[in-house]
C-alpha positions as CSV (number, residue, x, y, z in Angstrom):
1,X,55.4,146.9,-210.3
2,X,57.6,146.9,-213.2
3,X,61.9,145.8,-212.2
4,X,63.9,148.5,-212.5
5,X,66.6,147.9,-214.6
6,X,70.3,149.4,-214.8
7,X,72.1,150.8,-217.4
8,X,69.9,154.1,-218.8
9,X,70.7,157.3,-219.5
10,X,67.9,159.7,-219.0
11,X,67.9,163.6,-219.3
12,X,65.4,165.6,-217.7
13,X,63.7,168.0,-219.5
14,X,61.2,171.1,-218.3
15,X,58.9,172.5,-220.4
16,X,58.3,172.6,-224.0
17,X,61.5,174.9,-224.1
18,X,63.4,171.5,-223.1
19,X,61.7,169.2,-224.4
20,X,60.5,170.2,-228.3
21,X,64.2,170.8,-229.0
22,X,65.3,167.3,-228.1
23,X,62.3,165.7,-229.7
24,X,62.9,167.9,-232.9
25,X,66.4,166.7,-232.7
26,X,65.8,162.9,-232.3
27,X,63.1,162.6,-234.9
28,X,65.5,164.6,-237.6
29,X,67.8,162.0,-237.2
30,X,65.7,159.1,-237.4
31,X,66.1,156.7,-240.0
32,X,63.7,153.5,-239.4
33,X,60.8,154.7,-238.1
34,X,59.1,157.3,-235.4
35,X,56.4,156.1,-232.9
36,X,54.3,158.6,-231.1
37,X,51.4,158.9,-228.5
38,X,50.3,161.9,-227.3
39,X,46.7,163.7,-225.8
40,X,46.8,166.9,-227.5
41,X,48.4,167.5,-230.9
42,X,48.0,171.2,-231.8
43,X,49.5,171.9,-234.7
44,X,50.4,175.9,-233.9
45,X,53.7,177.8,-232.2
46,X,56.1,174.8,-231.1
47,X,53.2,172.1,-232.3
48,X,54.2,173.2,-235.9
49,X,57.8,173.0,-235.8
50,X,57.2,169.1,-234.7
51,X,54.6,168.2,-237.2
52,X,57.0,169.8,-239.4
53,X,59.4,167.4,-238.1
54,X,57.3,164.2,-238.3
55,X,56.6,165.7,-242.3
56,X,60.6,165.6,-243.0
57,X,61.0,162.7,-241.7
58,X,57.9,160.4,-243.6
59,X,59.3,162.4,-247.0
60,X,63.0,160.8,-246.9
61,X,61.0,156.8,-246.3
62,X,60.6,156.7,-242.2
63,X,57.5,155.2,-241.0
64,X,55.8,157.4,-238.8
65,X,52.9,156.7,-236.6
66,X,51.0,159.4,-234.4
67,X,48.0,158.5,-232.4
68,X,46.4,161.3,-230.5
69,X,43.3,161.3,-227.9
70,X,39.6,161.9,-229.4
71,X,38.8,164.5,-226.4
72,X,42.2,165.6,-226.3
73,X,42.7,166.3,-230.3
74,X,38.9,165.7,-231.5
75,X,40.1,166.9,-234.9
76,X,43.6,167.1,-236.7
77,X,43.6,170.8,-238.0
78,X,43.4,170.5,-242.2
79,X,46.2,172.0,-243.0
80,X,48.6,169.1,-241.1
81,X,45.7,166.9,-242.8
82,X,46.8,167.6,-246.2
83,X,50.9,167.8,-245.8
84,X,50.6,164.7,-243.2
85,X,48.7,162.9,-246.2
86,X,51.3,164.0,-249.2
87,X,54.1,163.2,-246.3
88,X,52.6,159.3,-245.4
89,X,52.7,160.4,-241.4
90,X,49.9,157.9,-240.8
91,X,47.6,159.0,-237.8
92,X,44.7,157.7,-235.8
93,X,42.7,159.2,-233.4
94,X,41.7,157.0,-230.7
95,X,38.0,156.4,-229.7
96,X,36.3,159.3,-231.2
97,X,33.7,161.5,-229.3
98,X,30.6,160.5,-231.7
99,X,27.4,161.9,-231.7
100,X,26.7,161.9,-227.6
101,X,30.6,162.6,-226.5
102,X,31.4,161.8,-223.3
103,X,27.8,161.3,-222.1
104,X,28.1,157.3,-222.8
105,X,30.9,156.3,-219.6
106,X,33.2,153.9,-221.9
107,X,34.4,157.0,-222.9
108,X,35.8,158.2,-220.3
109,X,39.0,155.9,-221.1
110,X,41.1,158.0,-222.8
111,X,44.6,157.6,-223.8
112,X,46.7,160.4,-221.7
113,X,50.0,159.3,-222.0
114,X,52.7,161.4,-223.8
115,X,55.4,158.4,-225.5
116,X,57.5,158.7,-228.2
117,X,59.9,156.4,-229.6
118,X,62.9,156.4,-232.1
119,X,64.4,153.8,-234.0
120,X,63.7,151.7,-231.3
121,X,66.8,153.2,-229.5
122,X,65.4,157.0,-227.9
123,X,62.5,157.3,-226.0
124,X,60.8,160.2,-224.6
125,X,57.9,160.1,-221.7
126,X,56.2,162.7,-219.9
127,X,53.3,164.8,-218.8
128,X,54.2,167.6,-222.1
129,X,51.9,167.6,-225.0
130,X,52.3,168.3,-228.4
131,X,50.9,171.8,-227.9
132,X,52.7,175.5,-227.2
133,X,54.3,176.2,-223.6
134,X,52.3,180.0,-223.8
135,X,49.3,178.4,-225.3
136,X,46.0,177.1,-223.9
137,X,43.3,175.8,-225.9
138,X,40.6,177.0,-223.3
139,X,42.6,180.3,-222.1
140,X,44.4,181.5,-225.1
141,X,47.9,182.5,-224.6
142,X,49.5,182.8,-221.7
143,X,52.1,184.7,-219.8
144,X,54.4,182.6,-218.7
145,X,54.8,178.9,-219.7
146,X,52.8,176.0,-217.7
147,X,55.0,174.2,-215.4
148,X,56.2,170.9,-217.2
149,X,58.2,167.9,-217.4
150,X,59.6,165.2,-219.7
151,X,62.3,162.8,-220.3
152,X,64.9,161.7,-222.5
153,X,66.1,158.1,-222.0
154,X,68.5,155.3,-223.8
155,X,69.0,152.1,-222.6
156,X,66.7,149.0,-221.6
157,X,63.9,150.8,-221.6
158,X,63.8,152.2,-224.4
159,X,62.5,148.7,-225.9
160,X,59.7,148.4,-223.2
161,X,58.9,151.6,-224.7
162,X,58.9,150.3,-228.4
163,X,56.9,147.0,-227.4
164,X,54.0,149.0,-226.4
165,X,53.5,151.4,-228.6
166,X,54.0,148.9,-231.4
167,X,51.3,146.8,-230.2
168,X,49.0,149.6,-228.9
169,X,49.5,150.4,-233.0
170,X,48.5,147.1,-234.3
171,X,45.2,147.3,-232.4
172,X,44.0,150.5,-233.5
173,X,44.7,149.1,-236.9
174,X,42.9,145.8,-236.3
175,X,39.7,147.6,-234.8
176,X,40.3,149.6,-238.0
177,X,40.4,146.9,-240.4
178,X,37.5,144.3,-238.3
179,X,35.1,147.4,-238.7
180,X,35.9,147.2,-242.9
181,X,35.6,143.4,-242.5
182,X,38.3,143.1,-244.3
183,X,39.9,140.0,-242.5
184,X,42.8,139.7,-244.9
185,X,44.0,143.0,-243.9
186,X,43.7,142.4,-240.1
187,X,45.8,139.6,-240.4
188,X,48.7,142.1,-242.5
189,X,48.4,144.5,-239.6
190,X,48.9,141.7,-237.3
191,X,51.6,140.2,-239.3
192,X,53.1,143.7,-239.3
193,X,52.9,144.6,-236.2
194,X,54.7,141.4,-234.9
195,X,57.5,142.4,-237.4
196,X,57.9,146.1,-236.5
197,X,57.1,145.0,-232.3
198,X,61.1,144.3,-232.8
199,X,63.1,147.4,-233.5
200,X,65.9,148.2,-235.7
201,X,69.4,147.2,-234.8
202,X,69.8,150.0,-236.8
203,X,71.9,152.8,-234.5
204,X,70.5,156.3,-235.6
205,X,72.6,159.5,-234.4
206,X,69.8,160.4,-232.3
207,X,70.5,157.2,-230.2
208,X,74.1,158.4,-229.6
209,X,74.0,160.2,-226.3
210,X,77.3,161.9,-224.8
211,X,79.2,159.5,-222.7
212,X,78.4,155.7,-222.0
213,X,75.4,154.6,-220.0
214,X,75.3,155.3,-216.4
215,X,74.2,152.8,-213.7
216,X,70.6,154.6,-214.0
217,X,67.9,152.1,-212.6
218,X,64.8,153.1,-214.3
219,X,61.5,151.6,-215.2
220,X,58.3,151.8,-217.1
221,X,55.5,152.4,-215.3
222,X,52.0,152.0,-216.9
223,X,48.5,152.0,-216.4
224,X,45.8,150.5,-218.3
225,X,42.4,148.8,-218.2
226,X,43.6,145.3,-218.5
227,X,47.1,144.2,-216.9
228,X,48.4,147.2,-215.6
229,X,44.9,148.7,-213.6
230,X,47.0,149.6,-210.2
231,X,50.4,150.1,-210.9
232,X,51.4,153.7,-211.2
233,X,49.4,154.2,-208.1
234,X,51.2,151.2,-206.4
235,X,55.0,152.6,-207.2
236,X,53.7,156.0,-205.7
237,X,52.3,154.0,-202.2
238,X,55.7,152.0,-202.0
239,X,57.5,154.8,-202.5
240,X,55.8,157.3,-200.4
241,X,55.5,154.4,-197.2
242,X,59.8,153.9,-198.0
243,X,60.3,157.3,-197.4
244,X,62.4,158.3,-194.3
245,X,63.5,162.2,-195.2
246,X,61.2,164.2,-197.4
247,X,58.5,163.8,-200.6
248,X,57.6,166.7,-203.1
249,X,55.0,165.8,-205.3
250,X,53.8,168.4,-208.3
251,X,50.4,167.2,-209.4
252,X,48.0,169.2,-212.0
253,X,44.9,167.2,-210.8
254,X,44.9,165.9,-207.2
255,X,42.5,164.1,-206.1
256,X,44.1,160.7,-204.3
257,X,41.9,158.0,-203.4
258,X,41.7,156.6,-200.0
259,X,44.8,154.4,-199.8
260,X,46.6,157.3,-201.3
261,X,45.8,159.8,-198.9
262,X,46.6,157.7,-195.9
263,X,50.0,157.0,-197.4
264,X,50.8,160.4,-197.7
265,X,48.8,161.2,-194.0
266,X,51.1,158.0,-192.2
267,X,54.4,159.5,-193.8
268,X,53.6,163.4,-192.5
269,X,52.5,161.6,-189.1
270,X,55.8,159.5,-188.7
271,X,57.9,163.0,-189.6
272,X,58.7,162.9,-193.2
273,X,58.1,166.5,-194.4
274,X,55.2,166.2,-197.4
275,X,54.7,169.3,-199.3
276,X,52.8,169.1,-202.3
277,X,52.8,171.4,-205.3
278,X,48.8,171.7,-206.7
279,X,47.3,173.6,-209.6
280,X,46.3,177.1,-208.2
281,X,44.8,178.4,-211.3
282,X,41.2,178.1,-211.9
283,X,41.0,175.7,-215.0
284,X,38.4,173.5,-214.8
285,X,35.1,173.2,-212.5
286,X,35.6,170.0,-211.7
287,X,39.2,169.8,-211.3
288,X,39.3,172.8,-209.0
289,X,36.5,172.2,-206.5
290,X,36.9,168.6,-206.5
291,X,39.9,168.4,-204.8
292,X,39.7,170.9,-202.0
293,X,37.5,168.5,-199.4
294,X,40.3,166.4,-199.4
295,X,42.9,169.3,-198.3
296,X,41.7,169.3,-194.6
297,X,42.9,166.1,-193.8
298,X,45.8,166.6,-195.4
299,X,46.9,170.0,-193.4
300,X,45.5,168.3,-190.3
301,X,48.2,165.7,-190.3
302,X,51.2,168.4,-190.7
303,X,51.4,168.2,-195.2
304,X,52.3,171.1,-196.5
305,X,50.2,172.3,-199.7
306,X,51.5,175.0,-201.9
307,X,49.2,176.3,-204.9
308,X,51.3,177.3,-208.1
309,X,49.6,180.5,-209.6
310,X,51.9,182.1,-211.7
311,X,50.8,180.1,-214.5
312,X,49.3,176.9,-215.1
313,X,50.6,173.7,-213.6
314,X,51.2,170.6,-215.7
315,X,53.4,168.3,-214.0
316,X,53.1,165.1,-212.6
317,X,55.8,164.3,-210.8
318,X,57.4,163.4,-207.6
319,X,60.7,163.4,-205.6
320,X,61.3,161.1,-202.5
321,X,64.3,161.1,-199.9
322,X,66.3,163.1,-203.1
323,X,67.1,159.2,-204.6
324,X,63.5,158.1,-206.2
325,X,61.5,160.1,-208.8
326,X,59.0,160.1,-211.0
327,X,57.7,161.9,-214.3
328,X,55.1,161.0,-216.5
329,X,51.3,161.5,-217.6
330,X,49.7,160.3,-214.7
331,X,47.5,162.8,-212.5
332,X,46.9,161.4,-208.8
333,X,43.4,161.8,-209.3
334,X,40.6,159.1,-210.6
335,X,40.3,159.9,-214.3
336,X,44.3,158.6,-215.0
337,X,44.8,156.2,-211.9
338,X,41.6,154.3,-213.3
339,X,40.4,155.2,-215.9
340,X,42.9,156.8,-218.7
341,X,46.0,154.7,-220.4
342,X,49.0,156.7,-218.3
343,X,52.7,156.4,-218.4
344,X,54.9,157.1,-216.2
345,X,59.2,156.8,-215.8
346,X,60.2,155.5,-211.8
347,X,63.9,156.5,-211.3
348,X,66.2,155.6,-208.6
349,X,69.2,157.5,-209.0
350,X,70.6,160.5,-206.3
351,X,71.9,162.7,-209.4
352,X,68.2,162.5,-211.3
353,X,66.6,163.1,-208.2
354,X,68.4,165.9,-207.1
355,X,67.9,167.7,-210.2
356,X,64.1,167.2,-210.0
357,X,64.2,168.3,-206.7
358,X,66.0,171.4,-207.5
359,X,63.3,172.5,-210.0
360,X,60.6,171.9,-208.0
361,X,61.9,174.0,-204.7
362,X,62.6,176.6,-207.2
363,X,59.1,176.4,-208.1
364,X,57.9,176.1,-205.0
365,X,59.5,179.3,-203.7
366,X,58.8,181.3,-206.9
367,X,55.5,180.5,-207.9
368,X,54.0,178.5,-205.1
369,X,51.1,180.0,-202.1
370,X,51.4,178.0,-199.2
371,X,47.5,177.2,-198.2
372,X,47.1,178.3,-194.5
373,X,45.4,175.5,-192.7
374,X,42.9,178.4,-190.6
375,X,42.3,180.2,-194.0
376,X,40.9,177.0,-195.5
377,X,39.0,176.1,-192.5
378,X,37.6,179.7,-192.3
379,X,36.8,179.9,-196.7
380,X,33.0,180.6,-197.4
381,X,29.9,178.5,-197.4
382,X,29.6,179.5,-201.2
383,X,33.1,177.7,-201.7
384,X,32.7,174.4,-199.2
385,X,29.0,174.2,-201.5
386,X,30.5,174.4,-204.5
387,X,33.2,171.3,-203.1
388,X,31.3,169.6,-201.7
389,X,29.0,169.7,-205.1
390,X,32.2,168.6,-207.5
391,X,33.2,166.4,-204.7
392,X,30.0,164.1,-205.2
393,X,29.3,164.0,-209.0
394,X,33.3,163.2,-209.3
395,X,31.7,159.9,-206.8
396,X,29.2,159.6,-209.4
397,X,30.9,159.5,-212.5
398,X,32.7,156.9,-210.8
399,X,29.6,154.9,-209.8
400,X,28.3,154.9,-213.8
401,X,32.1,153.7,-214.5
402,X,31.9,150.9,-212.2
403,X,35.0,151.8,-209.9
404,X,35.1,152.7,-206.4
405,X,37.6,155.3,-205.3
């Protein structure tokens, strides 16, 4: 797993109401340049006001770069097309759907990670989108907002941050410029990339936090195809086996492989109190059904599992003995832990911790339906068909991807 380092400050944010205003604020100060990587990218509501953003700051000579997700964003609406264009925001959009989608398994690896960088000296990472808190591309609008987080950081980490969006950046543009065959420009993107991989010394006023930096230990925690396959789902096991007191983990898509689930079962068993925070809104097929078989094992060994149903549930994040934490992109189900590019911020500081911890009761208490272990065991035939039936083809998408979970 990645060191944790000291000297960060970091400011947890919840929900686009948080976390827009900050960004907003960070990239109108920028001065160098404006890195960002995000699934979605809906350009409506709060998405505007952040495109409009990224607009004012490529007119007055930042370089801006924006990659979003083919299934996430398949298309950039025309409008942003047209102003990004007269701007020079330059965008990609990674690993298109093509002609037969997501029928062909390579596919499936799709870049989930919310990261955004500034001037090489503030950084943002989380599990929010670019898209409206009382929006839903497949629901409409909502209600009440979906249940969130992000955070704010300065300080070491903040390069790490840089480093791999920069070179994540220079491959996109290599694929880009190999497919033209025009080797001449590969070699300028690779050239440039190198350059812009180290940030300005530059100090923009969006770097300038109040106060000095804190003794935060904090580290970057990704997950990718190549160097970094297990470790997101490593710092969760280490943590979760550490823990003496309590864990709360909020997860939109639960679905923990085996080594996960016996984590969590050995911590419940040896008297740590486990309660987890699950999507209780019916969103997808898959990602509702799929996860229920694994719920009696859970209960069975004393975790507690609350459904939130207010609204939708976003969050990926995790509190342990009120000291470690967690927020980032990364589901605990197979899709990010591996197959999508996820990215996740480990903290291990009481103050950070607590704070987290304070949301999540809240939303626990508030929003949250504890599942009764005899109502689950009693639910319908209909219901144990249907996941049992998501259960197995998430097994077989698996088996076409090669992995074993």
């Amino acid at each position: 797993m990645a060191q944790l380092q000291l000297g960060h400050r970091l400011q947890l944010l919840q929900g686009g109401e948080a976390f827009f205003p900050a960004l907003i604020e960070a990239i109108d100060a920028s001065v160098h340049e404006v890195r960002m990587e995000t699934y979605i990218f809906n350009g409506e509501g709060s998405g505007a006001l952040v495109a409009a953003a990224l607009e004012r700051a490529a007119l007055r000579g930042v370089v801006v770069n924006l990659v979003m997700d083919g299934v996430g964003t398949p298309a950039l609406d025309q409008h942003w097309r047209s102003r990004f264009q007269a701007a020079g925001v330059v965008w990609r959009i990674f690993a298109p759907m093509g002609r037969f989608g997501l029928l062909i398994p390579s596919r499936w690896r799709r870049l989930h990670r919310k990261l955004c960088v500034v001037d090489g000296q503030v950084a943002f990472c989380g599990g929010v989108n670019v898209l409206d808190d009382f929006f839903d591309p497949n629901h409409g609008a909502l209600s009440l907002p979906r249940l969130d987080f992000s955070v704010r950081v300065t300080g070491p980490l903040v390069q790490e941050v840089h480093a791999v969006l920069a070179q994540f950046w220079w491959r996109l543009q290599a694929v880009r410029t190999a497919q033209q065959i025009d080797l001449r420009a590969t070699w300028q993107a690779l050239h440039q990339a190198v350059a812009l991989a180290r940030p300005s010394q530059r100090t923009s006023p969006a770097a300038v936090a109040p106060g000095a930096a804190g003794e935060v230990r904090a580290a970057l925690v990704l997950r990718d195809n190549l160097r970094h396959r297990t470790q997101i789902e490593r710092a969760y096991r280490k943590a979760i086996g550490e823990a003496t007191q309590e864990i709360i983990i909020a997860n939109a898509y639960f679905l923990p492989g085996r080594k996960l689930r016996s984590s969590l079962i050995h911590a419940a068993r040896r008297g740590v109190r486990v309660r987890l925070l699950l999507q209780g809104r019916y969103e997808y097929f898959m990602q509702y059904h799929a996860a229920r078989p694994v719920y009696g094992v859970l209960l069975a060994a004393g975790v507690e599992i609350h459904e939130y149903s207010v609204s939708f549930l976003h969050a990926k994040v995790a509190v342990i003995d009120s000291r470690w934490a967690t927020v980032g992109s990364s589901n605990l189900d197979p899709l990010s832990l591996l197959l999508a590019r996820e990215a996740n911020v480990v903290v291990e500081d009481p103050a950070f911790a607590r704070e987290l911890r304070t949301q999540l009761e809240q939303a626990i208490e508030q929003g949250g339906v504890r599942v009764d272990p005899k109502t689950y065991a009693d639910r319908s035939w209909r219901l144990r068909l249907l996941d049992r039936v998501a259960f197995g083809l998430m097994r077989l998408a698996l088996f076409l991807t090669g992995n074993r979970y």
